[in-house]
C-alpha positions in Angstrom: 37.5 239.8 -69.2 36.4 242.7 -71.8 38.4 246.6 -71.8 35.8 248.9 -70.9 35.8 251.9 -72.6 34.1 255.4 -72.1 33.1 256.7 -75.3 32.4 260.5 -75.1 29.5 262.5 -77.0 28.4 258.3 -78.0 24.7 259.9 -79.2 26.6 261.9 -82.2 27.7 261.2 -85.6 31.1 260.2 -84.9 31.1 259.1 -81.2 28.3 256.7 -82.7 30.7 255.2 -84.7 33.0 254.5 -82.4 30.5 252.8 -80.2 29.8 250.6 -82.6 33.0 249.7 -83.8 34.1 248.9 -80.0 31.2 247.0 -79.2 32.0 245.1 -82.7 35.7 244.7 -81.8 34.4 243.0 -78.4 34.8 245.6 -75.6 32.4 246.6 -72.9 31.2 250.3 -74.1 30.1 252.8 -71.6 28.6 255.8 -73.4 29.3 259.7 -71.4 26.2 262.0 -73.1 25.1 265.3 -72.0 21.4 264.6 -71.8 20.6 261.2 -70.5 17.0 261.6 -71.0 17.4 262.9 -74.3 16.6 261.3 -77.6 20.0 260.0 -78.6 20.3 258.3 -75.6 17.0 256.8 -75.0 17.7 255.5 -78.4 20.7 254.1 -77.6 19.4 251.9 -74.0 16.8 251.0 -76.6 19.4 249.4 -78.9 20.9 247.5 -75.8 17.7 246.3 -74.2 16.9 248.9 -71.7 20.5 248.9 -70.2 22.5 251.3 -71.5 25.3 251.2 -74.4 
């Protein structure tokens, strides 16, 4: 069974990084943003397929 971890500010610079070096390292992200209908994180469903990080 995968850690989950909540990553927060995940549509930054550095919280970005860390997202992807979880998800890399094989644990189940869950990304915290202030805007969820904002660009960062529209981006970021988009990168998972529509599910979120």
């Amino acid at each position: 069974m995968p850690v989950r971890v909540a990553v927060l500010g995940a549509t930054g610079g550095q919280g970005g990084a860390v997202v992807r070096a979880l998800r890399d390292g094989g644990y189940e992200v869950r990304a915290v943003v202030r805007d969820p209908y904002g660009a960062g994180a529209r981006l970021g469903r988009a990168r998972r397929g529509g599910g979120g990080w």
